[in-house]
C-alpha positions in Angstrom: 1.4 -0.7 -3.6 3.6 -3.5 -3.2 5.9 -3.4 -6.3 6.0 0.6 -6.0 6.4 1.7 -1.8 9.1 4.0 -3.2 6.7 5.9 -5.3 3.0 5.4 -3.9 2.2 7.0 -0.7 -1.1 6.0 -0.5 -3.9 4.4 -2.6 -7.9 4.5 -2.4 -10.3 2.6 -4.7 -13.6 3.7 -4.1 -16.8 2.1 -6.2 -19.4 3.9 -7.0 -22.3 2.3 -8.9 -20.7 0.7 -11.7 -17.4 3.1 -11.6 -14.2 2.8 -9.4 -12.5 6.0 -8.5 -9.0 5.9 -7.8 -7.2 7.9 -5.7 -3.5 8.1 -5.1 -0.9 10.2 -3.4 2.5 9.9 -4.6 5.0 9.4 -1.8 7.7 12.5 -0.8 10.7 10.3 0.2 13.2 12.0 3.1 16.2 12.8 1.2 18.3 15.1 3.2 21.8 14.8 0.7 19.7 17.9 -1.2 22.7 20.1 -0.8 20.1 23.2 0.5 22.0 25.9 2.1 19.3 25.9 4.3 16.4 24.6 4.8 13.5 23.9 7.3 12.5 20.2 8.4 8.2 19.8 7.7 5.3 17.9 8.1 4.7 15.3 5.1 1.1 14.8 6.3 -1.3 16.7 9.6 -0.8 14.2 12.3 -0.4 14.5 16.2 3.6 14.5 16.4 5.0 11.9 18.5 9.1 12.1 18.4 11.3 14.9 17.5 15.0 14.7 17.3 16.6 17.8 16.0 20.0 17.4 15.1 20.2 21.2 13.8 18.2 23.8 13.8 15.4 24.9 16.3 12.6 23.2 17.7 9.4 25.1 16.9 6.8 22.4 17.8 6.4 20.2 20.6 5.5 16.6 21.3 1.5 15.8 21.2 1.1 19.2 18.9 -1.0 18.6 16.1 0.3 19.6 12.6 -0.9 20.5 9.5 0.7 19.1 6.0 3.3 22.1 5.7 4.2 23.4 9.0 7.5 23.5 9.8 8.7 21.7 12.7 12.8 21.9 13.1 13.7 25.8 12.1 16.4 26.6 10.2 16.1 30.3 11.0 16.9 31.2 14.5 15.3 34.1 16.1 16.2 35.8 19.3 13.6 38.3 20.9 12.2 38.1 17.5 14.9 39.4 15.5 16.5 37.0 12.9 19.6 36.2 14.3 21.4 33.8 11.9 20.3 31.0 9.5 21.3 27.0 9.5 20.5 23.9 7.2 17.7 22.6 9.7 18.2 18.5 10.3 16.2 15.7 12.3 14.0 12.9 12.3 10.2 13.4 13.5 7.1 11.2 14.2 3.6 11.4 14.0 0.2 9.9 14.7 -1.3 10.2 11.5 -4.9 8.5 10.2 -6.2 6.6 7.5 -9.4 5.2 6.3 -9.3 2.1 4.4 -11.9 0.7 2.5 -11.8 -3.2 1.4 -14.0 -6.3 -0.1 -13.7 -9.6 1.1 -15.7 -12.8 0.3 -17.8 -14.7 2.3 -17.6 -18.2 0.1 -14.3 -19.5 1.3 -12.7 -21.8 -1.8 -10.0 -24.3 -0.9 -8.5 -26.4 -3.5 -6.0 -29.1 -3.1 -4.1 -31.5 -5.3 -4.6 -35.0 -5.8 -1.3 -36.0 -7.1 -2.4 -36.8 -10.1 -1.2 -34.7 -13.3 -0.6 -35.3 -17.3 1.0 -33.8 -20.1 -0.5 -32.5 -23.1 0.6 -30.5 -25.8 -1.8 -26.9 -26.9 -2.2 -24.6 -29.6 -3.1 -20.8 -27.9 -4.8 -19.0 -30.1 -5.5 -15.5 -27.9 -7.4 -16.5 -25.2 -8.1 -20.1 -26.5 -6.2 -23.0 -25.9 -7.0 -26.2 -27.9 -5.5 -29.7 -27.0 -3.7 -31.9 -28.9 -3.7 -35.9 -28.8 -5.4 -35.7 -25.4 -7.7 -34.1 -23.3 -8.4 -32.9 -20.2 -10.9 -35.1 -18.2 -10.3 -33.5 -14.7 -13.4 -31.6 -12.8 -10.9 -28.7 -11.5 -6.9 -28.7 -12.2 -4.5 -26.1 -12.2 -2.5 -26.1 -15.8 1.2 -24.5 -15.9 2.5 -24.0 -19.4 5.9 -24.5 -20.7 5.7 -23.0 -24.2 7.8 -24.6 -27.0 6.7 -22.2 -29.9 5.8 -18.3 -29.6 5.4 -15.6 -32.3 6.0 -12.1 -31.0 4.0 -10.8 -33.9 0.9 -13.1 -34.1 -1.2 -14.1 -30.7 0.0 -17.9 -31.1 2.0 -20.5 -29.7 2.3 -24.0 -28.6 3.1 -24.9 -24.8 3.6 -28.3 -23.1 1.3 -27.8 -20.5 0.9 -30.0 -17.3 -2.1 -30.2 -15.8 -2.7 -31.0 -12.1 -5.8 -32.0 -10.7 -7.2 -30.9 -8.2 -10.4 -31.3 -5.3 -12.0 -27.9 -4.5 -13.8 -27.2 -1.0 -16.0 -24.6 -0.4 -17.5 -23.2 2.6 -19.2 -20.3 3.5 -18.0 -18.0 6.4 -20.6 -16.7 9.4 -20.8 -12.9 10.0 -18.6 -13.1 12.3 -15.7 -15.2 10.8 -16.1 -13.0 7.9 -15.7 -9.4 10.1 -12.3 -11.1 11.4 -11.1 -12.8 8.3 -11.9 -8.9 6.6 -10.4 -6.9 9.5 -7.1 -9.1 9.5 -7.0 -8.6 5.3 -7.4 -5.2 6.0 -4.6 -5.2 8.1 -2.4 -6.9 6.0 -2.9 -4.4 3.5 -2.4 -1.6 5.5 1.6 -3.0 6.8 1.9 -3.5 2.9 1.8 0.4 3.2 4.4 1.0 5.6 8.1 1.6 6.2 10.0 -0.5 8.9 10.0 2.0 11.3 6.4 2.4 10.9 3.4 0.8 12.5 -0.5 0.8 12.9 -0.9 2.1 16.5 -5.0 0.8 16.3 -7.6 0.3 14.3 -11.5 0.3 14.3 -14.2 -0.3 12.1 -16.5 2.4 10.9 -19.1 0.4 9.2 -19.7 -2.8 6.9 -22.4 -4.6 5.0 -22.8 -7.6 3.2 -23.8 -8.1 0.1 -23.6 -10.9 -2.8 -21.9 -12.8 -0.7 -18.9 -9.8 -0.2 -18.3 -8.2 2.9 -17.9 -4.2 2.5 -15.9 -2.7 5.2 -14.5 0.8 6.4 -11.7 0.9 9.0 -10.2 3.5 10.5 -6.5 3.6 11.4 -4.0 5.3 13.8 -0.8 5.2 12.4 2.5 5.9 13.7 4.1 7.9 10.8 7.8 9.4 9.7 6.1 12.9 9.0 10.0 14.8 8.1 10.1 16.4 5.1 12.5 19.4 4.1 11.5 22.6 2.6 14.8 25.1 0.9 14.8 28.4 2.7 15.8 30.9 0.1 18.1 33.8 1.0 15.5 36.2 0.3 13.1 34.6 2.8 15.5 34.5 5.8 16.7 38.2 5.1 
């Protein structure tokens, strides 16, 4: 989500049994220099709206209307006693409450690990997956190694790396029920701003239900969402006629 806001509007992993369902929405960016005769301005998504600014066009929905996915919300047609009067290229910005549900895993064992200060050199042959160490070895209980490679075929899955390997002390702890519910709800928040534009924010949040099981945290929360819901639609001539 983060390396693609551009393209992804939104993203659900769901597991079920042994399977992960995936479910993703790709996101409709606001491009208004289309060069559409005319057009309408529309909902991206149903939501309550909460701004409208219409810079052309007419106003056909109000503020605190609920809208479907579709509906169109600035008019480029514009009607007198019901008779089409004349036709325009519809502009404006609009904003809605919109809701998500977002469903996330977070552990209850919390893992800290520091280092020491102390680190060595070695030289390795990788071999896929397998790295063997030369002249040396590595006598630390838990270190960190960051590779520097010195040899690497682009055909065959080998090399040779001067690696450096840090030690390092691990911690662990585990997290009561209700440090974990926070630590969750705030990771569940973060992730949800990692879906957002600038001008858009979470307006509140609740959660719908969790359990906890091998020592994960399953939760379900529920957001309000304060959305840019514009999109344009092309009036044809046919359609305004």
């Amino acid at each position: 989500m983060e390396n693609n806001k551009d393209k992804i509007e939104w993203l659900e992993i769901d597991r079920i049994g042994t399977k992960y369902v995936i479910k993703l929405e790709e996101r409709k960016i606001n491009n208004y220099v289309n060069d559409y005769k005319y057009q309408d301005i529309v909902a991206t998504k149903d939501g309550v709206i909460k701004k409208i600014v219409a810079k052309s066009g007419v106003k056909v929905k109000e503020v605190n209307e609920y809208v479907k996915k579709g509906d169109i919300i600035i008019s480029g047609s514009i009607y007198l006693n019901e008779e089409l009067k004349g036709m325009t290229k519809a502009l404006g910005e609009v904003y809605g409450e919109v809701w998500y549900k977002l469903s996330i895993e977070y552990p209850i064992i919390n893992e800290e690990r520091l280092e020491t200060g102390n680190k060595k050199e070695v030289i390795s042959i990788n071999f896929f997956n397998n790295s063997f160490i030369l002249f040396n070895k590595n006598n630390y209980k838990n270190s960190l190694t960051k590779k520097n490679y010195i040899l690497k075929n682009n055909i065959l899955p080998f090399s040779i790396s001067k690696d450096t390997i840090y030690e390092q002390n691990v911690y662990s702890g585990i997290y009561t029920e209700g440090e974990a519910l926070l630590n969750a709800r705030d990771y569940a928040k973060e992730k949800m701003n990692e879906m957002l534009k600038k001008d858009e924010y979470i307006i509140s949040d609740k959660v719908l239900k969790y359990s906890v099981n091998s020592n994960t945290i399953y939760m379900d929360v529920f957001y309000k969402v304060y959305s840019n819901i514009a999109g344009i639609k092309e009036i044809n001539i046919e359609e305004g006629e």
